[in-house]
Every structure is written in structure tokens, then in C-alpha cells.
C-alpha positions, 0 to 999 in steps of 0.5 A: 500500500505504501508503495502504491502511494509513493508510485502515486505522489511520484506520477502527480509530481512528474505531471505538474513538473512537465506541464508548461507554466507560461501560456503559449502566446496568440498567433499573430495576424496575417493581415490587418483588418478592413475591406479590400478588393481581391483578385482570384483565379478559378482552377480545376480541382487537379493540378494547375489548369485554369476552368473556364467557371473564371469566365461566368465570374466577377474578379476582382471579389470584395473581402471582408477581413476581421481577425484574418477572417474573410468574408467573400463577396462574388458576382455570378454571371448568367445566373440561370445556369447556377443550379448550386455553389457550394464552397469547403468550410472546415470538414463540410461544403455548404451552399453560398449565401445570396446576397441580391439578384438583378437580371442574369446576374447573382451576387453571392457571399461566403466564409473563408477561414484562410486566405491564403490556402485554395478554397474548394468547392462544387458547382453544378452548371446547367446551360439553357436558352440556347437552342440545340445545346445541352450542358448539364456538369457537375465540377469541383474547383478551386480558388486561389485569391492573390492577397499580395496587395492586402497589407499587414497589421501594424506592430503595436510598439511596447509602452516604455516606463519612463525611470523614476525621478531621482530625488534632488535635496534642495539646498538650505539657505544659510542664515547669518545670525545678528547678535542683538545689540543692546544699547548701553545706557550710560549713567547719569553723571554726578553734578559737580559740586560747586565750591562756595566760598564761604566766609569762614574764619574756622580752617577745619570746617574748609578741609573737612568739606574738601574731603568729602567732595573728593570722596564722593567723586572716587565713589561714583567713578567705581560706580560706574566702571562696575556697571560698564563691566556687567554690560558687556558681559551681558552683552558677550552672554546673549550673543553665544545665546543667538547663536546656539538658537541659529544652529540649532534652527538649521540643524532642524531644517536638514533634518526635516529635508532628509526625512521628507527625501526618505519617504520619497524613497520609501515610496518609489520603492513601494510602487516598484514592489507592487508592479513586481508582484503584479507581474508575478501574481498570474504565474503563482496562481497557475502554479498553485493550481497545478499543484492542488491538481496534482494533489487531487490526483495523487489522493484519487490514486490513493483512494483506489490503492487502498481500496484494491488492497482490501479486497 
């Protein structure tokens, strides 16, 4: 029983290996499609002598040609005569299609389903109205239509994908960054003390008035060179601040221009994907079901093995 299984497996597994996975491509067109005006000969059905049938037709015929598929319109001549036209169509002669009548001539139509390869048929001819004749025959023709004047179906050209555009990183302006200037406010200068004279008889009361002036004013001067001092220390202090403020500004703008460039990337690179399995996908699932038909058979195998087995 085990045998009979493996022989099973091995026998599906062959047939889905040497069945083609591509399909075969369409025949291509012999002829472009429209309405052309074909000339033709009329033969005999042996070898390469002309019938005199030619004379009691209308060359050239009308055809009709959609998919290298022809319709054939012919004039009969003395219509009376024409007792049946039958042409080949596949394995079978069947009778031709009458399009319209007008005194003793017949239009008649048929199908061809290649141009190019001679075209059997019957008649059977019966000559009347000409006193002390008669013709009664049955023949077997051929035609043979000269399509060197029908021309080919134009070649489609294939649609070309233009490339994906190549994402460019715009250039970040670079900007300078002032240092605010802050204007300095100078201080108020002290007055100056103006020395009265006063009429004073008392030395000591004069020189004790001297040295509070000249104190006073070595107070202001250090007043004002400490204030001189946090100034342009404040001043040096908010520029380093600009400046860090700028870098870090332009440090953001890049990178913002580089996340933005990254899904552009990530998106090209998605489409492409997409129209890769497009293209796979019809293969994969004529794969698959190849597969789960050789699977099925392998069971079908089985289940008949197993049931040999128990009779």
C-alpha cells in the first residue's frame, strides 16, 4: 500500500513538473483588418489548369477581413445556369449565401477561414436558352485569391516606463545670525559740586568739606566702571545665546529635508514592489493550481490503492 502511494505522489509530481507554466502566446495576424478588393483565379480541382467557371465570374471579389477572417463577396454571371455553389468550410461544403439578384446576374457571399490556402468547392452548371445545346456538369474547383496587395497589421510598439525621478535635496539657505545689540545706557553723571566760598574764619570746617567732595567723586567713578563691566558681559552672554538658537534652527531644517527625501524613497520603492508582484501574481496562481491538481490526483490514486488492497 505504501508503495502504491509513493508510485502515486511520484506520477502527480512528474505531471505538474512537465506541464508548461507560461501560456503559449496568440498567433499573430496575417493581415490587418478592413475591406479590400481581391483578385482570384478559378482552377480545376487537379493540378494547375485554369476552368473556364473564371469566365461566368466577377474578379476582382470584395473581402471582408476581421481577425484574418474573410468574408467573400462574388458576382455570378448568367445566373440561370447556377443550379448550386457550394464552397469547403472546415470538414463540410455548404451552399453560398445570396446576397441580391438583378437580371442574369447573382451576387453571392461566403466564409473563408484562410486566405491564403485554395478554397474548394462544387458547382453544378446547367446551360439553357440556347437552342440545340445541352450542358448539364457537375465540377469541383478551386480558388486561389492573390492577397499580395492586402497589407499587414501594424506592430503595436511596447509602452516604455519612463525611470523614476531621482530625488534632488534642495539646498538650505544659510542664515547669518545678528547678535542683538543692546544699547548701553550710560549713567547719569554726578553734578559737580560747586565750591562756595564761604566766609569762614574756622580752617577745619574748609578741609573737612574738601574731603568729602573728593570722596564722593572716587565713589561714583567705581560706580560706574562696575556697571560698564556687567554690560558687556551681558552683552558677550546673549550673543553665544543667538547663536546656539541659529544652529540649532538649521540643524532642524536638514533634518526635516532628509526625512521628507526618505519617504520619497520609501515610496518609489513601494510602487516598484507592487508592479513586481503584479507581474508575478498570474504565474503563482497557475502554479498553485497545478499543484492542488496534482494533489487531487495523487489522493484519487490513493483512494483506489487502498481500496484494491482490501479486497
Amino acid at each position: 500500500m505504501k508503495r502504491n502511494l509513493i508510485i502515486a505522489m511520484a506520477v502527480a509530481l512528474v505531471t505538474v513538473l512537465f506541464i508548461p507554466v507560461m501560456p503559449l502566446n496568440a498567433a499573430a495576424a496575417t493581415f490587418a483588418d478592413g475591406e479590400y478588393s481581391v483578385p482570384f483565379t478559378v482552377l480545376k480541382d487537379i493540378g494547375n489548369e485554369r476552368s473556364t467557371t473564371a469566365d461566368y465570374m466577377v474578379s476582382p471579389a470584395k473581402v471582408q477581413l476581421v481577425n484574418d477572417k474573410a468574408t467573400v463577396t462574388v458576382t455570378l454571371k448568367n445566373s440561370s445556369w447556377w443550379q448550386y455553389f457550394k464552397v469547403q468550410n472546415g470538414g463540410s461544403f455548404s451552399d453560398v449565401q445570396v446576397v441580391s439578384e438583378s437580371g442574369d446576374q447573382r451576387v453571392v457571399r461566403f466564409t473563408v477561414s484562410d486566405l491564403t490556402k485554395m478554397v474548394n468547392a462544387k458547382i453544378h452548371i446547367i446551360v439553357t436558352g440556347i437552342p440545340g445545346f445541352e450542358y448539364d456538369n457537375k465540377y469541383d474547383i478551386r480558388f486561389n485569391f492573390n492577397t499580395s496587395s492586402i497589407p499587414a497589421p501594424a506592430v503595436e510598439k511596447p509602452v516604455a516606463t519612463p525611470p523614476p525621478a531621482k530625488v534632488t535635496k534642495p539646498e538650505t539657505p544659510k542664515t547669518e545670525a545678528k547678535p542683538a545689540q543692546k544699547t548701553v545706557q550710560k549713567p547719569a553723571q554726578t553734578p559737580t559740586v560747586n565750591k562756595t566760598e564761604t566766609a569762614t574764619t574756622t580752617e577745619s570746617v574748609t578741609k573737612k568739606e574738601e574731603k568729602l567732595t573728593v570722596n564722593e567723586t572716587e565713589k561714583d567713578k567705581a560706580e560706574q566702571s562696575g556697571e560698564k563691566t556687567e554690560d558687556a558681559t551681558e552683552l558677550s552672554t546673549e550673543t553665544e545665546d543667538a547663536s546656539e538658537d541659529a544652529e540649532a534652527e538649521e540643524a532642524d531644517t536638514e533634518t526635516a529635508l532628509d526625512d521628507e527625501a526618505a519617504e520619497v524613497a520609501e515610496a518609489v520603492e513601494e510602487i516598484a514592489i507592487e508592479e513586481v508582484k503584479d507581474e508575478k501574481s498570474s504565474n503563482s496562481f497557475f502554479i498553485t493550481i497545478m499543484v492542488l491538481t496534482a494533489v487531487l490526483i495523487a489522493a484519487i490514486v490513493f483512494m483506489f490503492a487502498r481500496k484494491r488492497a482490501r479486497n
